[in-house]
MARZAZA-323837 format. One record per residue (C-alpha): residue number from 1; x, y, z. Coordinates in steps of 0.5 Angstrom, whole numbers. Example, Ala and Ser with C-alpha at 12.3 -4.5 7.8 and 13.67 -1.06 7.14 Angstrom:
# residues 2
ATOM:i:c1:c2:c3
ATOM:1:25:-9:16
ATOM:2:27:-2:14
This chain:
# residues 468
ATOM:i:c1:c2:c3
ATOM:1:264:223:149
ATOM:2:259:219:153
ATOM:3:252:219:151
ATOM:4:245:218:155
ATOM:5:240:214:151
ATOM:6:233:215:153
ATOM:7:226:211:152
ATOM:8:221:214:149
ATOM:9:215:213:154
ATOM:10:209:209:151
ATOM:11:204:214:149
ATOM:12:197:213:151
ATOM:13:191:212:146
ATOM:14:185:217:147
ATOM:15:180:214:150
ATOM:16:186:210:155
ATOM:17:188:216:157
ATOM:18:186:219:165
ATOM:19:179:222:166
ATOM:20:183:229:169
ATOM:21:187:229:162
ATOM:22:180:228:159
ATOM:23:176:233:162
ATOM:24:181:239:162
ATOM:25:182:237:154
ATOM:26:190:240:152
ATOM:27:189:246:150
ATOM:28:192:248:143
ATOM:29:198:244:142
ATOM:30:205:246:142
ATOM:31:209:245:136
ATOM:32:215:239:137
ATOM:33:222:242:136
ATOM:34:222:242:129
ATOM:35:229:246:127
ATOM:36:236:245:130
ATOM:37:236:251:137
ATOM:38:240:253:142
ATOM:39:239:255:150
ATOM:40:242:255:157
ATOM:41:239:250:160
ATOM:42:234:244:157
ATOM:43:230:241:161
ATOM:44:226:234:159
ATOM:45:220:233:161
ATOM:46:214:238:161
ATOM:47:210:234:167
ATOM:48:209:238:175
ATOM:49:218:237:177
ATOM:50:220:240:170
ATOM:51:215:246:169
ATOM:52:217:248:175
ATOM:53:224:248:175
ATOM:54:223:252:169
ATOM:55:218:258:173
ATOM:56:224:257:178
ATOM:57:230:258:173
ATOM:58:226:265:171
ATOM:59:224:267:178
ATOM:60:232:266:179
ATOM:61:235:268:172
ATOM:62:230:272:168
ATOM:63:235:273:161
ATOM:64:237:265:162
ATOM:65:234:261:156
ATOM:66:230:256:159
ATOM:67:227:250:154
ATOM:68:222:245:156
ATOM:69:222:238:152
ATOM:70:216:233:152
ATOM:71:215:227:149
ATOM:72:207:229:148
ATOM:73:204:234:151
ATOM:74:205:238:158
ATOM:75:201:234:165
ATOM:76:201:227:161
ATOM:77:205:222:165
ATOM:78:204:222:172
ATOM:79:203:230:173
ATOM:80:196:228:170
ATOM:81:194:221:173
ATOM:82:195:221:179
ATOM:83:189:221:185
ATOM:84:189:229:186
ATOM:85:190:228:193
ATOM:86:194:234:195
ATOM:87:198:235:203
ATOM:88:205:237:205
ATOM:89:211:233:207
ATOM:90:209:232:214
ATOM:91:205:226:213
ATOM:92:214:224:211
ATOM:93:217:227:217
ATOM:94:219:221:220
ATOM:95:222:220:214
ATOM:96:225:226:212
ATOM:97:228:225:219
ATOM:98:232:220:219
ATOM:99:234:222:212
ATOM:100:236:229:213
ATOM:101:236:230:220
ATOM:102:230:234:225
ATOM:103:231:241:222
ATOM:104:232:240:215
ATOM:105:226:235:216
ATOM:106:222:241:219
ATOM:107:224:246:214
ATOM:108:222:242:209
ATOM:109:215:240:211
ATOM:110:215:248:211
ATOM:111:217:249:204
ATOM:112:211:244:202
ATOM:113:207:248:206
ATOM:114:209:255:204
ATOM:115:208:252:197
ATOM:116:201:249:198
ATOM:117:200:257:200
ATOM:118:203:258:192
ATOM:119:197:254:189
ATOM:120:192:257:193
ATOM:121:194:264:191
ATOM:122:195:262:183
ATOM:123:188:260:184
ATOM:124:185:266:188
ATOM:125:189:271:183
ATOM:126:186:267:177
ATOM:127:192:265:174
ATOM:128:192:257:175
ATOM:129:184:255:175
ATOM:130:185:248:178
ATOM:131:179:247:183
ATOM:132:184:246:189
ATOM:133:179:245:195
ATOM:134:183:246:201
ATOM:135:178:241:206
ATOM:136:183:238:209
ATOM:137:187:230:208
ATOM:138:185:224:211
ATOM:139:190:220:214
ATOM:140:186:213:216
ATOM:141:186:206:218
ATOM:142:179:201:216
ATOM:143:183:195:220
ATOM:144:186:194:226
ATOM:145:193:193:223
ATOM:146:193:200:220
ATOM:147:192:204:226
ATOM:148:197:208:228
ATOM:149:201:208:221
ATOM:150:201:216:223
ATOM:151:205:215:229
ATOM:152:212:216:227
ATOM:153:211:223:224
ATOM:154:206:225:230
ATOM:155:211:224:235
ATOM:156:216:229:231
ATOM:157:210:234:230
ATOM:158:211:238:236
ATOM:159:210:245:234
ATOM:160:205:249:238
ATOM:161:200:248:233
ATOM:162:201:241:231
ATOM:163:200:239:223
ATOM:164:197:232:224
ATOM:165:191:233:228
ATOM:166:187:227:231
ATOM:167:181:224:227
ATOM:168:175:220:230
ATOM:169:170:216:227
ATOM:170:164:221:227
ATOM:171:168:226:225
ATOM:172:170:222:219
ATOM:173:163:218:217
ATOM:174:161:225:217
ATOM:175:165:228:212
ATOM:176:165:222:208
ATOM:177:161:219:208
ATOM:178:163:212:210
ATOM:179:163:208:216
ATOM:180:169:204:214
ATOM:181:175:207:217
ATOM:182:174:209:224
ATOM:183:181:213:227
ATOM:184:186:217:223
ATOM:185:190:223:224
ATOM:186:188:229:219
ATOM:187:191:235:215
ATOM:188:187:241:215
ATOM:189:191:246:211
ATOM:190:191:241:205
ATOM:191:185:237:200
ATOM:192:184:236:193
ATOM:193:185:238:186
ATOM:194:184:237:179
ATOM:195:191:235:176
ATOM:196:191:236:169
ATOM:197:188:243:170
ATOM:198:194:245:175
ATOM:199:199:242:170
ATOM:200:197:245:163
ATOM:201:195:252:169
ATOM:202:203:252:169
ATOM:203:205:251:162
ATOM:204:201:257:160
ATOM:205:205:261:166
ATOM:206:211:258:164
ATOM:207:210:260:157
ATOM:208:208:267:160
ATOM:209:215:268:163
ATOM:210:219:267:157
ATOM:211:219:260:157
ATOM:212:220:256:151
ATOM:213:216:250:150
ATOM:214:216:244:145
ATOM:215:212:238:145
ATOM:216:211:232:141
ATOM:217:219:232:141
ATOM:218:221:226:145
ATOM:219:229:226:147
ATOM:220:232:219:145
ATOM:221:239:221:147
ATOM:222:244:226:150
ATOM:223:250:228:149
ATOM:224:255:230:155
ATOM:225:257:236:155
ATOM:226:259:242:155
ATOM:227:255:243:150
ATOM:228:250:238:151
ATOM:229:246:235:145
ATOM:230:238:234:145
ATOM:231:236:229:140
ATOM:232:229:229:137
ATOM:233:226:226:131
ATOM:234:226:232:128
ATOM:235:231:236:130
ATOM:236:237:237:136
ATOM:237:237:242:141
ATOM:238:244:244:145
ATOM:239:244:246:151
ATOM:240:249:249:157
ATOM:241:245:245:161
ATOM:242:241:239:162
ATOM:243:235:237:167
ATOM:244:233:230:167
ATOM:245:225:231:169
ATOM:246:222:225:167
ATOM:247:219:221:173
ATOM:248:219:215:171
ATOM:249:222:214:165
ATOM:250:229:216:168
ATOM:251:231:210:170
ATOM:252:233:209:162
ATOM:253:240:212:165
ATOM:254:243:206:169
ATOM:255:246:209:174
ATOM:256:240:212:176
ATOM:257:235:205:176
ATOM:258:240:202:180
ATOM:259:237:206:185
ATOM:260:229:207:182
ATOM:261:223:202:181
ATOM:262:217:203:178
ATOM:263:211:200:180
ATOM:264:204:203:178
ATOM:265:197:205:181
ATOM:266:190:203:178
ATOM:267:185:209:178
ATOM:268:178:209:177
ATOM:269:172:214:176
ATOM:270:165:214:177
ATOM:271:160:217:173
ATOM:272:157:223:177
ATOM:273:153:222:182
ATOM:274:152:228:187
ATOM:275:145:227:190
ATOM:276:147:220:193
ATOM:277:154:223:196
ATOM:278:150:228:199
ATOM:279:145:224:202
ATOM:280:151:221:204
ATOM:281:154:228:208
ATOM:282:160:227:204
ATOM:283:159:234:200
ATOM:284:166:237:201
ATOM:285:173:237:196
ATOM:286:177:231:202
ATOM:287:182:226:200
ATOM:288:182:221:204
ATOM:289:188:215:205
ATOM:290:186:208:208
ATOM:291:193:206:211
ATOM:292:195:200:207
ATOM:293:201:197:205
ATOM:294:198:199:197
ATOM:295:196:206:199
ATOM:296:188:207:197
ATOM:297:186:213:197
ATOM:298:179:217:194
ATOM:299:176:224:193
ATOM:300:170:227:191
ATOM:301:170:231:185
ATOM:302:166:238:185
ATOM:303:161:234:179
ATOM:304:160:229:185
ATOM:305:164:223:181
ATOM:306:169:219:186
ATOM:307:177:218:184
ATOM:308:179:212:188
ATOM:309:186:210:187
ATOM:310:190:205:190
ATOM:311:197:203:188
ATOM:312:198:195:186
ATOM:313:205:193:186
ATOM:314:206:192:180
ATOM:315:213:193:178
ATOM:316:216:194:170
ATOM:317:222:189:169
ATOM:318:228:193:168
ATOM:319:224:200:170
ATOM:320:221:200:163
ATOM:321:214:202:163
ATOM:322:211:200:158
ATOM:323:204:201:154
ATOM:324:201:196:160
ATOM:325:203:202:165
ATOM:326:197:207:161
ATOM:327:191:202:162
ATOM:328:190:195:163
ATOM:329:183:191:161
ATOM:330:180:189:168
ATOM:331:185:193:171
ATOM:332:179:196:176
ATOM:333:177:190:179
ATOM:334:180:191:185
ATOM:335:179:198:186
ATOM:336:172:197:185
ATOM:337:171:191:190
ATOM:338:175:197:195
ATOM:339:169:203:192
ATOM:340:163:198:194
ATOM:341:167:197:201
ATOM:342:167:204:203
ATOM:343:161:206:199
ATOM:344:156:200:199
ATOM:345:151:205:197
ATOM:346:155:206:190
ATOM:347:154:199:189
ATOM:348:150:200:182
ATOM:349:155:207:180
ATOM:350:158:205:173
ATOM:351:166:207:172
ATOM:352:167:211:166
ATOM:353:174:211:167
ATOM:354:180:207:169
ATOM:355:187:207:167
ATOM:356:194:206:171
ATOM:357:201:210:172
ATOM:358:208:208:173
ATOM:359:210:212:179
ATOM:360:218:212:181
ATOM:361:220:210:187
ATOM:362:226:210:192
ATOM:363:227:204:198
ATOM:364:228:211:202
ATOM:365:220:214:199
ATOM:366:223:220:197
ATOM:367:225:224:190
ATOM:368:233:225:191
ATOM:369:237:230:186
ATOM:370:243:232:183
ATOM:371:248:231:178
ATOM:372:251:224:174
ATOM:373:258:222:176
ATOM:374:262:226:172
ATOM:375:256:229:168
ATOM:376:256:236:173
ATOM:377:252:240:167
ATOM:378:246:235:167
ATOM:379:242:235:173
ATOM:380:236:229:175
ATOM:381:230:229:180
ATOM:382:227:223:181
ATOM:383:223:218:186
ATOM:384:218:223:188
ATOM:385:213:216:190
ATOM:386:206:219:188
ATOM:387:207:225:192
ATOM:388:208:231:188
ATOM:389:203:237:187
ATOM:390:206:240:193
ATOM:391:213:237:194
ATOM:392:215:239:186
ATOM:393:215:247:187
ATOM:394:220:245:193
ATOM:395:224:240:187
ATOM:396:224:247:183
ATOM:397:228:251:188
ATOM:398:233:246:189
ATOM:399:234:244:183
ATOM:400:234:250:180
ATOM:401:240:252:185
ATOM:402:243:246:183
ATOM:403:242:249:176
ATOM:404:245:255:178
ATOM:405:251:253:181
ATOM:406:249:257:188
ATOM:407:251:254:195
ATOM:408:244:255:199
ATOM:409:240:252:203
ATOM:410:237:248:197
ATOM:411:243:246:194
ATOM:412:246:243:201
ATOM:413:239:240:202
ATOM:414:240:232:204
ATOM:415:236:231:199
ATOM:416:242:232:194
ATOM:417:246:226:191
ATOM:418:246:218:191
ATOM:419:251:217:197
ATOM:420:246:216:202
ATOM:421:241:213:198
ATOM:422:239:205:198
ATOM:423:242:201:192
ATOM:424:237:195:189
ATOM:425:238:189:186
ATOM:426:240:187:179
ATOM:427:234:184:174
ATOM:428:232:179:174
ATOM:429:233:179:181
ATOM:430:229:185:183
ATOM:431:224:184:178
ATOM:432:222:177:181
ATOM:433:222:179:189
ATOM:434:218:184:187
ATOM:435:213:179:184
ATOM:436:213:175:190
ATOM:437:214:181:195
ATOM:438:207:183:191
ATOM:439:204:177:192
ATOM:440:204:177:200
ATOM:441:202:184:201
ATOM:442:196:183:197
ATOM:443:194:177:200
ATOM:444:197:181:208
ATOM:445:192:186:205
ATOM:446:186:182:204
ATOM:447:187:178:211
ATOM:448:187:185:215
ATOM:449:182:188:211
ATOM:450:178:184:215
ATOM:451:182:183:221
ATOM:452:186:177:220
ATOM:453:193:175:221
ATOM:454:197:172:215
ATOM:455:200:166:216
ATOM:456:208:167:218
ATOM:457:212:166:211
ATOM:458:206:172:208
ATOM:459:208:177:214
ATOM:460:216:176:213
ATOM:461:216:177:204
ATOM:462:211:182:205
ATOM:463:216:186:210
ATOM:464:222:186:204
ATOM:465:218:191:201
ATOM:466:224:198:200
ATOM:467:222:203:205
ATOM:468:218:202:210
């Protein structure tokens, strides 16, 4: 009988959790899983991939008993920390494409396009309140060394009404505000959202389709089935199937971290500050990306608040996140050095908030699923590298066709099984050239942000990150 031990994830402190989590409140607190139960599948983890597995599952199999367990409470992890920037997977066509193939490259690309249509239409029927503003993603170089980090997915856009569209300096100083990037590519159809509304909007419409939900119920440990066993503090729950949807906190499962690093991004939040952002020109609800090698990435809020993020590199030994991965003291210093950059205007604003979020990454920097060997009723998706809020409705459909036992399009993707994917060291080798490859990007950053070269021994670690 084999058995899967999982951590339970560090829970944040109030005041250390992210401004969206705050902002948005919770709402009333679901009930843990209290008393022994039953159901047909079980899915762990109540954040953007497990939630919409879930509404999937009951789109697919009305009658089917589908229970949600999470260790707080729905949209706390990286569903509610992340930036809020949301655009389709034609920015990773390229990648797609050397991963899947040309057409199941195009045809994923449309699926996150048609899921991005999903949201706008739970938005403008009422249903999900997520101020999802559609004013387009940018895609930009601030330095010479990042122009042209678009072209590899450029090239393969080729249909008649391109995705990713030129973008020049005036029309980004005039939409930003800011002088400092110059050329990019933009996203028009795409934008920004608040994510712990659209994480706690899904909770309440898979409670509404029938789906049971426990939270405050973290799962230590699983037992292969069938039946499976969920167990929690209080009680166990039994499963015909099982859904590991737990982003980061997955790589408690060996045969998954030998794929899976965990690293975290640092997020910060002004106070509002609208008036200065309108005499900026910058009153729109873009997300905007500078292309270094540690992602930064911004928005304005509709309260005139900047969100600026940017990914740090730091990595958890053995794939555990712990407490650190929630909120780090002086942890902001580096994205407000990057805010005064963009916006010397801001200089004087105060950041209300700042906190981190672990993020799971695969060298291929694209979410994978599946079942574990030998395990085919307990199913995962993981990977999804920061970049989910419109590729998790597209993970719902496949694994809940996986789920399903169906033969379609979404259980052949390639995106299913390991086979393909890039096996990475043990610890503590992965660990410490992780710690070393960190560095030199950091300091191939600092140099190129000012268009600078780094030294040669820099440029050489700094390409050993997975991926590109």
């Amino acid at each position: 009988m084999t058995r899967y031990s999982l951590w339970t994830p560090a829970i944040a402190a109030p005041q250390d959790r992210s401004f969206w989590l705050q902002d948005a409140g919770g709402g009333p607190a679901i009930s843990p899983l209290t008393a022994d139960a039953a159901c047909d599948v079980a899915i762990v983890g109540g954040g953007y991939a497990g939630l919409w597995t879930a509404l999937r599952l009951k789109e697919q199999a009305p009658d089917l008993k589908v229970t949600v367990l999470e260790a707080d409470f729905c949209g706390s992890g990286a569903s509610g920390r992340n930036g809020g920037q949301i655009h389709t997977w034609y920015a990773e066509l390229d990648l797609l494409t050397k991963l899947v193939g040309p057409a199941e490259a195009l045809a994923l690309c449309e699926a996150t396009a048609e899921a991005l249509e999903e949201l706008a239409a739970l938005q403008s029927s009422g249903t999900i309140a997520m101020d999802l503003r559609l004013d387009g993603w940018m895609w930009t170089a601030s330095s010479r060394a990042q122009e042209g980090a678009w072209d590899g997915a450029v090239a393969l856009d080729r249909g008649p009404e391109p995705r990713l569209a030129p973008l020049d300096a005036a029309e980004i100083r005039a939409r930003t505000g800011s002088a400092a990037s110059y050329t990019g590519v933009i996203e028009r159809r795409a934008g920004t959202v608040h994510p712990a509304k659209l994480a706690l909007g899904l909770r309440a419409l898979a409670l509404a389709r029938g789906v049971m939900i426990h939270e405050s119920s973290p799962v230590s440990e699983i037992v292969a089935g069938p039946p499976c066993r969920l167990r929690c503090p209080q009680a166990v729950l039994t499963a015909g199937k099982v859904v590991l949807a737990t982003n980061a906190w997955a790589s408690a499962v060996p045969e998954l971290r030998r794929y899976l690093y965990v690293v975290d991004s640092q997020i910060i939040a002004t106070e509002p500050v609208p008036d200065t952002l309108e005499a900026l020109g910058w009153t729109g609800g873009e997300s905007i990306c500078d292309a270094q090698a540690h992602v930064l990435y911004y928005q304005r809020t509709p309260s005139g608040r900047v969100i600026l993020g940017r990914g740090s590199g730091n990595v958890a030994y053995g794939g555990r996140p712990g407490a650190g991965f929630n909120r780090r003291p002086g942890g902001a210093a580096d994205n407000i050095r990057e805010l005064r950059r963009l916006y010397p205007q801001l200089a004087d604003a105060r950041v209300e908030h700042d906190w981190t979020g672990p993020i799971d990454c695969m060298a291929e920097h694209l979410p994978v699923f599946g079942h574990l060997a030998g395990q085919p009723h307990i199913f995962f998706g993981i990977g999804f590298n920061g970049t989910g809020i419109a590729q998790t409705p597209v993970a719902g459909r496949i694994l809940a066709s996986l789920v399903l036992g169906r033969d379609d399009r979404w259980s052949r993707s390639g995106l299913v099984g390991l086979a393909r994917r890039t096996a990475l060291p043990p610890e503590p080798i992965r660990y410490l050239g992780a710690r070393i490859v960190r560095h030199a990007i950091r300091l191939r950053n600092d140099a190129e942000i000012k268009n600078r070269t780094a030294g040669p021994l820099v440029r050489w670690l700094s390409g050993l990150t997975p991926g590109r």
